[in-house]
C-alpha positions as CSV (number, residue, x, y, z in Angstrom):
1,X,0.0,0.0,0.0
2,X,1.1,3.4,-0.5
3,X,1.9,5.9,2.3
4,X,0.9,8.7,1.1
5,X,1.3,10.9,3.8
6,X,5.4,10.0,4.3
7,X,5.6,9.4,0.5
8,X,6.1,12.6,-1.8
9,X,5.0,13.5,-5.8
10,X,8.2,13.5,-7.5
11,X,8.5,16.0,-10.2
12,X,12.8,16.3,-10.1
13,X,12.6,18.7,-7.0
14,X,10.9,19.1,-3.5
15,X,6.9,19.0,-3.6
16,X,4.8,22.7,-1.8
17,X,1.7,21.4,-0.1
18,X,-1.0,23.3,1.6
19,X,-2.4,21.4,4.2
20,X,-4.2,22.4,6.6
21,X,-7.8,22.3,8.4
22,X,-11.2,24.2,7.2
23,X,-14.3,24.4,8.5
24,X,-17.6,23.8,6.0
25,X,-17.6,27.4,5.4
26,X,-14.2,27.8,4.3
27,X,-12.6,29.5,6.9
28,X,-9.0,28.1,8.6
29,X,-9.1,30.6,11.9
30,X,-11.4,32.9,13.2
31,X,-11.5,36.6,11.8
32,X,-8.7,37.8,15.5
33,X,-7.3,34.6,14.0
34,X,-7.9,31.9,17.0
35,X,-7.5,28.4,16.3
36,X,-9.5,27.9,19.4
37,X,-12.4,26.0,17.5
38,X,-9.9,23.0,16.3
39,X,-8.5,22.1,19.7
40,X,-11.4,20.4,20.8
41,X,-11.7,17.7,18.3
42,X,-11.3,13.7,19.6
43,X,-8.3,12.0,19.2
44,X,-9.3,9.3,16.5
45,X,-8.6,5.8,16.6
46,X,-10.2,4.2,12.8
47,X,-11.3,5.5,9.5
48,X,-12.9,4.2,6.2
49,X,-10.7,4.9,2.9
50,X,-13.8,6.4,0.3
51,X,-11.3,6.9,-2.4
52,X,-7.8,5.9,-3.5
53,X,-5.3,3.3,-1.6
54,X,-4.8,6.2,1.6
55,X,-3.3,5.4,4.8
56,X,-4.3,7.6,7.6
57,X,-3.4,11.0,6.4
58,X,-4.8,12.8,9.8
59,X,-2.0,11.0,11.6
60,X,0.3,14.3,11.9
61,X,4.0,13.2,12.9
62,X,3.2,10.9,9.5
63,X,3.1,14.0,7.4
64,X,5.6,16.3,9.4
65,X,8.1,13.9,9.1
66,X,7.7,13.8,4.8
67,X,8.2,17.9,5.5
68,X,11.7,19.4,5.1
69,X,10.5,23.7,5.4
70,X,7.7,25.3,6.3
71,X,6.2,28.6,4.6
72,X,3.9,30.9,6.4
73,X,2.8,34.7,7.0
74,X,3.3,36.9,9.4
75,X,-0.2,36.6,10.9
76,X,0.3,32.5,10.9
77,X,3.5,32.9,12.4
78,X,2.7,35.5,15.1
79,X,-0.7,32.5,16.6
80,X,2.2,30.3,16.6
81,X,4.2,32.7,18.8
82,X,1.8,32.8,21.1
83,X,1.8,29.1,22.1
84,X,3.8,28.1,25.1
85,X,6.2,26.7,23.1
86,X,7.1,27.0,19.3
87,X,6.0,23.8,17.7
88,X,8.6,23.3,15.0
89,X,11.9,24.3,16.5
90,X,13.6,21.6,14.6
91,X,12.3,22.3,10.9
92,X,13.5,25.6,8.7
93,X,10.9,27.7,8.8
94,X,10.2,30.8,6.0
95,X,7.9,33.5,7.3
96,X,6.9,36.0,4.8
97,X,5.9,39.4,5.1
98,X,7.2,43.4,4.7
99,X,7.2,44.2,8.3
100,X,9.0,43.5,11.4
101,X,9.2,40.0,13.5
102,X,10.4,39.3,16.6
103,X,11.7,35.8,16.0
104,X,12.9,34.9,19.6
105,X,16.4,34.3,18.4
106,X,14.7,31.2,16.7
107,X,17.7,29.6,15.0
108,X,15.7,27.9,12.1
109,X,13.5,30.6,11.5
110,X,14.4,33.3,8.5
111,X,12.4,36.0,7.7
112,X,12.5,37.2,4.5
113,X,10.6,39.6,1.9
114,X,11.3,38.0,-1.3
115,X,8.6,37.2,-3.6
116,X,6.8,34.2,-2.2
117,X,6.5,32.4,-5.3
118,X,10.0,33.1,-5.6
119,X,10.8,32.0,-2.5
120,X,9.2,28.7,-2.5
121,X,10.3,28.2,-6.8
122,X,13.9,28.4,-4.7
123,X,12.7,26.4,-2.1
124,X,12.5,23.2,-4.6
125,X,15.2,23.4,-5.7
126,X,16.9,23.1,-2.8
127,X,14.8,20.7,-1.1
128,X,13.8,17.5,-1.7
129,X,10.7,16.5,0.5
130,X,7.9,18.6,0.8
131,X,7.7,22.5,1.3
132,X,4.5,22.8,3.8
133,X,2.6,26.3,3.6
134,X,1.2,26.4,6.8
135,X,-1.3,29.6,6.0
136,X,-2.5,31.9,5.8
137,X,-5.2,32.3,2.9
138,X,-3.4,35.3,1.6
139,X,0.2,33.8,0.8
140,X,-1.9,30.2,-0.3
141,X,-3.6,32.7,-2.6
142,X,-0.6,34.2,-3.6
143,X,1.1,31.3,-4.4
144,X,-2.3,29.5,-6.1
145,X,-1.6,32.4,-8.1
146,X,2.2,31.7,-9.0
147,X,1.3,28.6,-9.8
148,X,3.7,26.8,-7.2
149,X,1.6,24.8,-5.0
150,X,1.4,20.9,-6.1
151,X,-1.0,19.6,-3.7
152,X,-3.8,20.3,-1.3
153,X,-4.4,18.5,1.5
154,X,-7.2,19.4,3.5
155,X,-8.5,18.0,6.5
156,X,-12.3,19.3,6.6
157,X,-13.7,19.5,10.7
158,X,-17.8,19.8,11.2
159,X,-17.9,23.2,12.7
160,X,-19.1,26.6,10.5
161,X,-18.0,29.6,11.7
162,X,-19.8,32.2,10.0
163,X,-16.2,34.5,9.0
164,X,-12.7,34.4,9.7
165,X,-9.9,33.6,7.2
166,X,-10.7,32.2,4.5
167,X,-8.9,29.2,3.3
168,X,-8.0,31.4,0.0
169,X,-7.6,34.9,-0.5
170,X,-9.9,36.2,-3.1
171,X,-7.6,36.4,-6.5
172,X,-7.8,35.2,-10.0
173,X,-6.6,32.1,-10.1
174,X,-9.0,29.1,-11.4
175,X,-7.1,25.8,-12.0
176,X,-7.9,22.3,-12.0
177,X,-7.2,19.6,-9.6
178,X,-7.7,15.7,-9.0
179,X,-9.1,14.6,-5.8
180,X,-6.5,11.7,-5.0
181,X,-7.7,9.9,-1.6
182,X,-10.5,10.6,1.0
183,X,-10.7,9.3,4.3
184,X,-13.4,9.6,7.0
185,X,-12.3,9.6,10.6
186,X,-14.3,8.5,13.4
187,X,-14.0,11.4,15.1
188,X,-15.9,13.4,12.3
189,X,-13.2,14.5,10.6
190,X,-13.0,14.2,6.7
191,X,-9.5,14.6,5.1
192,X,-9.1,14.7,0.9
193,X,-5.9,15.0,-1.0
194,X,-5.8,17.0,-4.0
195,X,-3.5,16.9,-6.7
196,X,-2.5,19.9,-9.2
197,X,-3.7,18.3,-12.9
198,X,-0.6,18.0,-15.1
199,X,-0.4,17.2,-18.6
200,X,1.3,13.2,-18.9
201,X,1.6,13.0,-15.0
202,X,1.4,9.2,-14.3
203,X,0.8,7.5,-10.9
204,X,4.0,6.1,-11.1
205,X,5.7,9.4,-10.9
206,X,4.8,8.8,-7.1
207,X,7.4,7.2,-4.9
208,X,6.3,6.0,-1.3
209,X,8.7,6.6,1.3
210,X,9.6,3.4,1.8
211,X,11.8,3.7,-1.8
212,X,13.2,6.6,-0.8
């Protein structure tokens, strides 16, 4: 079976994912950006595959440990902050934006105002794994836009809030994608892949990370 979430696309460089949870409304925080309304969910302990060969996707250190950098905003970066303790002290981490940030002497933490689809076009090239935007909507937009991001992964929770940030920015920037896997979690949780449609992209292009 294929792990999909240690395994990564391979397209000759490192892979930029969005993944990250959305209400049914489309929003991924509230509008003073409080994540407040995902902490509550149940651990899981099954799920039923609805599409694809998936393995449990929700299953976090699975994923974090197929990321090599993370990309986020200043917003994103600053909720973070405000934890008790930074949660990825041992991953590079990019955080874009024009202003100031206290950083906390964070050793793996650059900030940087380069062109974000710049940026993560870099990014690629020198990684090999996956590049994980974190959020928010605005730099996801962005980067929608610039035509970097290679898969979605979205791991959709039963709560509507009404407003907040939306898992997008508004922009111009239709494109297609392929729904890859879907699994349902016990808990209520619903988590689909997406895949960016690319002309002559074959399943085998994808390498489980077991063969890496």
């Amino acid at each position: 079976m294929r792990d999909l979430s240690c395994g990564r696309i391979i397209f000759g460089m490192g892979t930029c994912c969005y993944y990250v949870a959305v209400s049914i409304d489309g929003f991924i925080a509230k509008a003073d950006d409080s994540l407040d309304w995902v902490r509550h969910i149940p651990q899981h302990n099954s799920f039923s595959v609805l599409g694809g060969e998936a393995v449990d996707l929700f299953e976090y250190h699975r994923f974090f440990s197929s990321v090599d950098v993370l990309v986020m905003g200043r917003r994103t970066f600053e909720v973070l902050m405000s934890f008790m303790e930074f949660p990825y002290p041992d991953k590079r981490v990019f955080v874009c934006t024009r202003g100031e940030v206290d950083t906390r002497d964070l050793a793996l933490v650059t900030v940087t105002n380069e062109d974000p689809v710049s940026l993560v076009d870099n990014l690629k090239h020198e990684f090999k794994n996956r590049i994980w935007i974190v959020g928010g909507g605005g730099l996801a937009a962005t980067l929608m836009k610039g035509g970097v991001i290679d898969e979605i992964i979205l791991t959709l929770v039963p709560t509507v809030l009404g407003s907040g940030i939306r898992l997008f920015g508004e922009g111009n920037f239709e494109q297609d994608w392929e729904r890859k896997e879907l699994v349902a979690l016990n808990n209520g949780l619903t988590q689909i892949r997406f895949q960016k449609k690319r002309k002559g992209l074959r399943e085998s292009l994808f390498i489980p990370a077991s063969n890496l």
